[in-house]
C-alpha positions in Angstrom: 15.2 1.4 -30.0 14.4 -1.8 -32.0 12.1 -4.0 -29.2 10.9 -1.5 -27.2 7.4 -1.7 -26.5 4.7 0.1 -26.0 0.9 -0.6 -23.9 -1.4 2.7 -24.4 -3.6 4.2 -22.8 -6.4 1.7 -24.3 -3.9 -1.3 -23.5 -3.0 -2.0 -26.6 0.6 -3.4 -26.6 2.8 -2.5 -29.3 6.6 -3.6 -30.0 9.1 -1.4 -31.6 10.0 -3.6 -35.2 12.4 -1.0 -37.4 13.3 2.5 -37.4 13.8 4.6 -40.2 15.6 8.1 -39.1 13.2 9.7 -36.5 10.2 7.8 -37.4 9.9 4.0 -35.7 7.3 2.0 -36.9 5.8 -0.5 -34.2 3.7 -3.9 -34.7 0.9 -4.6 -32.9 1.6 -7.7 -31.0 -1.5 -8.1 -28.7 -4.3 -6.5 -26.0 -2.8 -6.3 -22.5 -6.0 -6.8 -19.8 -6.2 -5.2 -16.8 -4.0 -5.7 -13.8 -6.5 -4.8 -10.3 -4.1 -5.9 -7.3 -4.7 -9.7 -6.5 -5.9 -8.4 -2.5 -7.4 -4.4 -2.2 -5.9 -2.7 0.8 -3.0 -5.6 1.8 0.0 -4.1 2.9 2.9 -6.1 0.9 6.8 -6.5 2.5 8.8 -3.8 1.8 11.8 -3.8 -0.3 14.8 -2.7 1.2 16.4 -2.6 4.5 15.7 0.4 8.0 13.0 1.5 10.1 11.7 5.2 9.3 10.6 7.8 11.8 7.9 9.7 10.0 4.2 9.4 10.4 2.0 6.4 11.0 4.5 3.3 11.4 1.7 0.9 10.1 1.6 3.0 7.3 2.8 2.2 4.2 6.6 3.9 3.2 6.7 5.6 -0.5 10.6 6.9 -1.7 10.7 9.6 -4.1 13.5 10.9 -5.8 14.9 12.9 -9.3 17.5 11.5 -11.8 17.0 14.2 -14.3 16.7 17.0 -11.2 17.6 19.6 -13.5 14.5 18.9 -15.4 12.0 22.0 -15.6 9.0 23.6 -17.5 9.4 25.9 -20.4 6.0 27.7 -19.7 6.4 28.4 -16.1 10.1 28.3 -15.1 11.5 29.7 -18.6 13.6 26.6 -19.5 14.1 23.2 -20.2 16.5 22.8 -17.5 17.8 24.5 -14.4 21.0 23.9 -13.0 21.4 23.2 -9.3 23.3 25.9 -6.9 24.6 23.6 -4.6 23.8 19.8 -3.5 19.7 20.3 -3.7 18.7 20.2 -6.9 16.8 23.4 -8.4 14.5 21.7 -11.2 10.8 22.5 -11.3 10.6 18.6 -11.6 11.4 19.1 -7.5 8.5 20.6 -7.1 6.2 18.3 -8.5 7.6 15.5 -6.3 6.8 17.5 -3.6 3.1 17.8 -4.3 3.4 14.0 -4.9 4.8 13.6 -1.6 2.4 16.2 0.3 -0.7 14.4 -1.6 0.7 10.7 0.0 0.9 11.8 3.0 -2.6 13.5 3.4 -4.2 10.0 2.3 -2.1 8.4 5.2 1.1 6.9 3.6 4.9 7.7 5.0 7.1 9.0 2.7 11.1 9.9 2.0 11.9 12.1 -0.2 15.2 13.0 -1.7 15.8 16.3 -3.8 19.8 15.9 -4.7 21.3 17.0 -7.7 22.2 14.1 -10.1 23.7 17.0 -12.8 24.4 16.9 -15.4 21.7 15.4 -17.4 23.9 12.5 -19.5 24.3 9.1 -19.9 25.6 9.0 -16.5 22.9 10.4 -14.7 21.7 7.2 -13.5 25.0 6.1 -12.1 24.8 8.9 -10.1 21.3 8.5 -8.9 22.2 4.8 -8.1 23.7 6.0 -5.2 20.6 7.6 -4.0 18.3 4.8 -4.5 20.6 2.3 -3.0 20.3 5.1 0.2 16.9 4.9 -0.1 15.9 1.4 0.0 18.0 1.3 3.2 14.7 3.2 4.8 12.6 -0.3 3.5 9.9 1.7 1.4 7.1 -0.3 0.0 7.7 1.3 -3.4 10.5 3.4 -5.1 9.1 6.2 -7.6 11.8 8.2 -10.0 10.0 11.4 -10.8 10.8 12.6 -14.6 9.2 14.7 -17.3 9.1 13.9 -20.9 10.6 15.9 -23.5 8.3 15.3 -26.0 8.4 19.0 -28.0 4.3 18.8 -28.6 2.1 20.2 -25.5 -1.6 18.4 -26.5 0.9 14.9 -26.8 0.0 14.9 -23.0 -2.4 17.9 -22.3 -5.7 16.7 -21.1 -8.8 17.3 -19.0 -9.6 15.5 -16.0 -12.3 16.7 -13.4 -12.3 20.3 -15.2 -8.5 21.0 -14.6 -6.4 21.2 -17.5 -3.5 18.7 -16.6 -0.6 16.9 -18.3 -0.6 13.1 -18.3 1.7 10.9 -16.9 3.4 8.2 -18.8 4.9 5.1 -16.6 8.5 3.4 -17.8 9.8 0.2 -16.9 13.4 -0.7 -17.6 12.9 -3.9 -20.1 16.8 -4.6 -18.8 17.2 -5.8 -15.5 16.4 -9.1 -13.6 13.2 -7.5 -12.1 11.1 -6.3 -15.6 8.4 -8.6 -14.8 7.7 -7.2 -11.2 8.1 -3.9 -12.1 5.9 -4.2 -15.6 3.1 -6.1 -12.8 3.5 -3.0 -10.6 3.0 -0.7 -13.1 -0.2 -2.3 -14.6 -1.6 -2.3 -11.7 -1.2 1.6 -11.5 -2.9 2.0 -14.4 -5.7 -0.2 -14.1 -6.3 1.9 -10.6 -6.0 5.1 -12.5 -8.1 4.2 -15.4 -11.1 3.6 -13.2 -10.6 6.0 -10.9 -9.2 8.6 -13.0 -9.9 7.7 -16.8 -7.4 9.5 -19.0 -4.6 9.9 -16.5 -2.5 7.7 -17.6 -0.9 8.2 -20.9 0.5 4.5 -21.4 3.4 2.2 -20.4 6.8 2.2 -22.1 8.9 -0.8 -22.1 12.3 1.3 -22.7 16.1 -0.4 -23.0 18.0 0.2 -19.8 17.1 -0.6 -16.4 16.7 3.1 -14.7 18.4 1.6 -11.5 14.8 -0.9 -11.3 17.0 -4.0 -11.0 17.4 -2.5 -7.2 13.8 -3.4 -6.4 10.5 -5.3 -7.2 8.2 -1.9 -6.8 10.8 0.6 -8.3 9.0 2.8 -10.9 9.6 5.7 -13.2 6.8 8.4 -13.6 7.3 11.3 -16.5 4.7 13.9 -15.7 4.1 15.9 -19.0 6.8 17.2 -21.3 9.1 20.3 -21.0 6.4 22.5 -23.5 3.5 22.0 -20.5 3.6 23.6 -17.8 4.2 22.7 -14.1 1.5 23.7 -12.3 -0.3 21.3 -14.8 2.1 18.2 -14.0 1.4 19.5 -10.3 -2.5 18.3 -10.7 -1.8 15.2 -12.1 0.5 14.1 -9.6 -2.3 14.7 -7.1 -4.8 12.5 -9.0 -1.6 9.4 -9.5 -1.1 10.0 -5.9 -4.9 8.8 -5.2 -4.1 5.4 -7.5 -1.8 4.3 -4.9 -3.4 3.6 -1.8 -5.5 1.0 -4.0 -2.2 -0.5 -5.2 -0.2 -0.8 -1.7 -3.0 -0.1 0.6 -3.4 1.9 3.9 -3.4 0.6 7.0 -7.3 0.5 8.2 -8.4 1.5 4.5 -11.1 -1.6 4.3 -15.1 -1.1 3.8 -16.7 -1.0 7.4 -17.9 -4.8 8.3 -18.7 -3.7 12.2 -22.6 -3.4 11.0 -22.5 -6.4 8.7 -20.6 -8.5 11.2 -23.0 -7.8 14.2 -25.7 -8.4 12.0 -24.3 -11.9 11.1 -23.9 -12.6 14.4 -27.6 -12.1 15.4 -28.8 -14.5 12.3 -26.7 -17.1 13.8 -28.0 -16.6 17.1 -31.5 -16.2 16.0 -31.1 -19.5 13.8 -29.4 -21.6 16.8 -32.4 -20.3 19.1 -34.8 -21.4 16.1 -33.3 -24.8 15.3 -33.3 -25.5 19.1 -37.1 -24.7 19.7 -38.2 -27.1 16.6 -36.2 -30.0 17.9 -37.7 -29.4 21.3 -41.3 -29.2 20.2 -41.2 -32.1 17.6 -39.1 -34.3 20.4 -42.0 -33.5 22.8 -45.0 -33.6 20.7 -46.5 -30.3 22.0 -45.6 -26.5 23.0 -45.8 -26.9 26.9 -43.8 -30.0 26.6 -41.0 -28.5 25.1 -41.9 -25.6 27.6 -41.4 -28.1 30.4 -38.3 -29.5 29.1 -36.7 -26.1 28.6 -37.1 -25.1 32.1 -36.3 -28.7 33.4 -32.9 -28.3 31.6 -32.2 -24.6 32.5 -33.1 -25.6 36.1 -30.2 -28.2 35.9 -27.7 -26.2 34.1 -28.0 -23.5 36.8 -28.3 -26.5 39.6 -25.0 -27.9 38.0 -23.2 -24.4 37.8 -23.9 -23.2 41.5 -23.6 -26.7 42.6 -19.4 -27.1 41.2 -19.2 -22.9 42.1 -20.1 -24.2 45.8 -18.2 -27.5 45.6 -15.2 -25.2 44.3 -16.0 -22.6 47.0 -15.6 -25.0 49.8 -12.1 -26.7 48.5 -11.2 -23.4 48.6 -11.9 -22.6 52.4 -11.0 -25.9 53.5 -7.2 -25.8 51.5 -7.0 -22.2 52.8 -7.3 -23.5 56.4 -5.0 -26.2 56.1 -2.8 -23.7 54.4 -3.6 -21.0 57.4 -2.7 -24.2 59.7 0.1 -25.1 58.0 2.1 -21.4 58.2 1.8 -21.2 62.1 3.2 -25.1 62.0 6.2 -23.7 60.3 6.2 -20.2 62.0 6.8 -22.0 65.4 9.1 -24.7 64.1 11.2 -21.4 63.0 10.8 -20.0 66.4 12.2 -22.5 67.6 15.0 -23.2 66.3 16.2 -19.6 66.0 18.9 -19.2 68.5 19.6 -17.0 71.0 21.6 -13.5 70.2 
């Protein structure tokens, strides 16, 4: 559509001006930069509203779900599409939330998954997977993720290489119609400036679409299409592990900092050393010589310890003496009681 935009993968930013029967010609309206998270491992509030059970409770909480859960993968299920037999949807895009959600929660995030059927794929679809969103932000997840694939009819359009595996990549959308674009545009560049550093040629690009794609239900909602229906699944499978590994650096992990026990103790010796240090200078320059301030430092350790035993003794003897009036003060009363306790 007219105003859709378009960042690529070398964040580029592009805006949809006219279209002219299947071809739309886009103008080139600036360089997006990238978007690290403002604070590396900070856990942010969630977005939505119960306490889970699963896992770690520290832990960050990722929802997954399917609108388009018919969606499959020509080359390893035989079709485009695969209708659901009941309730649970049958899609091969099913299983490659699955490996999303098995990746998370090996690098220590809780996750919620649901797999219903939100058939058939229409205009309605999203309607129906309203419902299911709305359900899951009752669990409070940090982020929402709406697992797609494209249906862009040319394999190598998203066929890559990454780390010697032959994988598809994954393109991010973010509704450019509802009240929380912004948030979700932020989120989303921050995904991909993870993924291009850790994983450079993941990420095919972000695509501003028309709609909302149920986003205007949360800050952190995203939708992820992993390759097109001419790739194949097993290589949208490997590229949801490697998005998988972005996110830790985009929500963070509870205990996921650089170790600062060494550096810390470290620190703590410098100041101790340089306390000791300062110290000994003023001492010898306020005495003029080494055994003066040798003199003094035993003439005021002497005292200190004098001081300390001397209120530890002074405290010591309060105590006995209230503990006898005390002691002197119970049989007082332990005799008034007896008596004035009458006869039976």
């Amino acid at each position: 559509y007219v105003g859709d935009e378009f960042i690529a993968a070398d964040n580029r930013h592009y805006r949809v001006a006219k279209i002219e029967g299947d071809t739309a010609f886009a103008d080139l309206i600036g360089t997006r930069e990238a978007s690290f998270p403002s604070s590396w491992g900070k856990v942010d509030m969630p977005v939505g509203g119960a306490i889970p059970v699963q896992g770690n409770q520290g832990a960050p909480l990722i929802a997954i779900y399917h609108t388009h859960s018919a969606e499959s993968y020509i080359p390893s299920e035989g079709e485009a599409f695969i209708k659901a037999k009941g309730q649970k949807a049958d899609g091969g895009i099913i299983d490659v939330g699955e490996v999303l959600n098995k990746r998370l929660q090996e690098l220590g995030f809780r996750t919620v998954i649901n797999t219903s059927s939100h058939e058939p794929h229409d205009a309605n679809a999203y309607y129906r997977s309203r419902r299911t969103a709305v359900q899951l932000l009752k669990e409070q997840p940090n982020a929402i993720i709406d697992v797609h694939r494209d249906a862009v009819p040319v394999p190598d359009f998203y066929r890559t290489q990454l780390d010697g595996k032959e994988i598809s990549k994954i393109r991010l959308v973010v509704g450019r119609q509802n009240q929380n674009k912004n948030a979700n545009l932020e989120f989303a560049e921050q995904i991909k400036a993870v993924a291009d550093e850790m994983h450079p040629g993941l990420m095919h690009g972000i695509f501003l679409a028309r709609g909302n794609y149920n986003q205007d239900l949360a800050p952190r909602s995203i939708l992820i299409e992993a390759g097109t229906h001419v790739t194949s699944r097993e290589e949208a499978e490997k590229s949801m592990a490697f998005f998988a590994e972005t996110l830790p650096r985009v929500l963070g992990v509870p205990g996921e900092r650089a170790p600062t026990t060494g550096g810390d103790l470290r620190s703590l010796i410098w100041v101790i050393g340089l306390s000791l240090l300062a110290g000994g200078t003023f001492l010898l320059i306020s005495t003029g010589s080494l055994e003066g301030a040798r003199d003094k430092l035993k003439q005021f350790v002497g005292e200190e310890w004098a001081n300390y035993l001397g209120s530890k003794l002074k405290y010591k003897k309060a105590n006995v003496y209230q503990s006898s009036l005390n002691k002197k003060a119970f049989k007082l009363e332990e005799n008034q009681d007896a008596e004035q306790k009458p006869d039976n």
